[in-house]
C-alpha positions as CSV (number, residue, x, y, z in Angstrom):
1,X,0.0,0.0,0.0
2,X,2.9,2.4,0.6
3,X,4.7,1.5,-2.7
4,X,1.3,2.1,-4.3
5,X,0.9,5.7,-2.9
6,X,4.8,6.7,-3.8
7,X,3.7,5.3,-7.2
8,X,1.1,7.9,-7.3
9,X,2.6,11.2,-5.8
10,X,5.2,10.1,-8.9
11,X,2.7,10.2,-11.1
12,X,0.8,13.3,-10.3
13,X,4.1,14.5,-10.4
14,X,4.7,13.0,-14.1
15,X,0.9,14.6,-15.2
16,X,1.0,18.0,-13.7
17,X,4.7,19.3,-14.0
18,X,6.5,17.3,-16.8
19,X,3.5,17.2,-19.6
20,X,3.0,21.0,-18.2
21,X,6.5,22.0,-19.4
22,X,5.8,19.9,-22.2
23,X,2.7,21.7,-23.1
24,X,4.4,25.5,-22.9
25,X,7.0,23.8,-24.7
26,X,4.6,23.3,-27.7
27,X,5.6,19.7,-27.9
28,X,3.0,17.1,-29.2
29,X,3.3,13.2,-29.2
30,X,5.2,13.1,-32.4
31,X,8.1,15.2,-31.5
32,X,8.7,13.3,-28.3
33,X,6.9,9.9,-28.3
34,X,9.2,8.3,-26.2
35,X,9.1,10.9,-23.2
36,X,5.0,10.6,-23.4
37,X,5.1,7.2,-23.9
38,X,8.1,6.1,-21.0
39,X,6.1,8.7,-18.6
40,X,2.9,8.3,-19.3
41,X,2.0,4.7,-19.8
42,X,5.3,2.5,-19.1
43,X,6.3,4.1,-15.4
44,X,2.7,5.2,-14.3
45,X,0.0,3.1,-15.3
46,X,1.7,-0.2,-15.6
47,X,3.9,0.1,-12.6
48,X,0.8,0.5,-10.4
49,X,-1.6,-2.1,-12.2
50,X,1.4,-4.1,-10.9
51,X,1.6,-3.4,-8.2
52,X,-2.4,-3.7,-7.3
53,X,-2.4,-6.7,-8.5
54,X,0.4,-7.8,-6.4
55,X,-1.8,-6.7,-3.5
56,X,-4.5,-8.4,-4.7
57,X,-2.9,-11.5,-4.7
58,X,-1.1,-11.2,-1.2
59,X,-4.5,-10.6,0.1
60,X,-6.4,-13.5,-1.6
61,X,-3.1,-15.6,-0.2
62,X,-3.6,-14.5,3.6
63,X,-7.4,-15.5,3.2
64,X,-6.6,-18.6,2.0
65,X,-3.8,-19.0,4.9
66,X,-0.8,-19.2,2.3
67,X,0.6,-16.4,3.4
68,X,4.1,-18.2,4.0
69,X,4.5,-16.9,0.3
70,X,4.6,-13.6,1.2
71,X,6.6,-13.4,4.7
């Protein structure tokens, strides 16, 4: 749960300042697709999917009484 809420101060962080200097900078997805793309969607989104379904899966373990898995 910690990981999950440094995950998203880092990506307010990533939607408010970096596509904000990107935006005065006039920049669109095709002059800097791999800065959108490595920001937006790669470091963001599918870190914290991850991540929740990590949780997910701890938590289903300690109901089932696995939790040895995780320890």
């Amino acid at each position: 749960m910690f990981w999950i809420g440094v995950l998203d101060m880092f990506a307010i962080f990533a939607n408010s300042i970096v596509f904000g200097y990107l935006l005065l900078e006039g920049a669109v997805f095709c002059s800097n697709p791999v800065m959108t793309l490595g920001v937006g969607i790669v470091v963001c989104w599918c870190t914290a999917s991850a991540c929740c379904v990590l949780l997910a899966i701890n938590r289903l373990f300690e109901v089932l009484g696995r939790s040895k898995f995780f320890s």
